[in-house]
N, C-alpha and C positions, 0 to 999 in steps of 0.2 A: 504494500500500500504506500501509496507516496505521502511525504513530507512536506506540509508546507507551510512553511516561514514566511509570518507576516513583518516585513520590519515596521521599525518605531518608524517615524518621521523624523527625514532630514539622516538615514541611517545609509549608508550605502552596504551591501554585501562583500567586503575587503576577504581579502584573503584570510587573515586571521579571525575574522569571526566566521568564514567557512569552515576554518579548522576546529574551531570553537565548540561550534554545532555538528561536526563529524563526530569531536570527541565525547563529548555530552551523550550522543546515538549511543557510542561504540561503551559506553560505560552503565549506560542503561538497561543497554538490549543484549545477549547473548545473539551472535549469528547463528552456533547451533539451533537455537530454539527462540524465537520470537515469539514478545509476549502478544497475547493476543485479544484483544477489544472489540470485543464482538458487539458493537451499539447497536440496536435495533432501530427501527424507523416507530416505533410503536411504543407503548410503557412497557414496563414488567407485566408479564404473562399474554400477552399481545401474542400468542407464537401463530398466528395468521398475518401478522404482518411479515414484510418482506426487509431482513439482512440488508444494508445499505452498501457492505466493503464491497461486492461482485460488481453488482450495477453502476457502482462509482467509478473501481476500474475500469470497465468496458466503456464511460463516455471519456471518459481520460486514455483509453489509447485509440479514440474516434468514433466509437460504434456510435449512427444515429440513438440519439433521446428516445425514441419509436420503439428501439428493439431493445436497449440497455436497461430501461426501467421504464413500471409498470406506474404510474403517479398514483392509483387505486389503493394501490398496497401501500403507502407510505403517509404516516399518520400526519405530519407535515410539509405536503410537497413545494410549500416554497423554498425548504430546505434546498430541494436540488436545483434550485435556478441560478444558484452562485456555480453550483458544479457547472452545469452547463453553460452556461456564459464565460466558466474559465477552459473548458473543454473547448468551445468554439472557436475561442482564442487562438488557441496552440495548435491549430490546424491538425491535420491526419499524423497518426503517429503507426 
């Protein structure tokens, strides 16, 4: 799942605070085993809603909105409009 760093304002992404935030990762996360955050798109016990990590991925490496996620299933789907508006962005991956 990707990473995404909001900077502060007036912040640039330097090298050293890329390292910064590589090492933070790398001290947090085991690469064997990544921990793992399974957020629902629904409250607790919701298990008919629909998992957000798959569908996020798939608009983040291009799949149309149409076929990546179901907006039915997601207990707040203006949630996904940042995703997709930052997915459109970045053109086909």
């Amino acid at each position: 799942m990707p990473l995404l760093v909001v900077l502060a304002p007036g912040t640039d992404l330097s090298d050293d605070l890329l390292k910064n935030i590589r090492r933070a990762i790398r001290g947090q996360v085991s690469p064997a085993r990544p921990r793992r955050d399974h957020r629902r798109a629904g409250g607790a016990g919701d298990d008919h809603r629909q998992e957000l990590e798959v569908p996020i991925k798939r608009l983040l490496r291009g799949v149309p909105e149409s076929t990546a996620i179901n907006r039915a299933t997601v207990a707040n789907p203006e949630v996904v409009d940042w995703y997709v508006a930052f997915a459109g962005g970045r053109g086909p991956r």
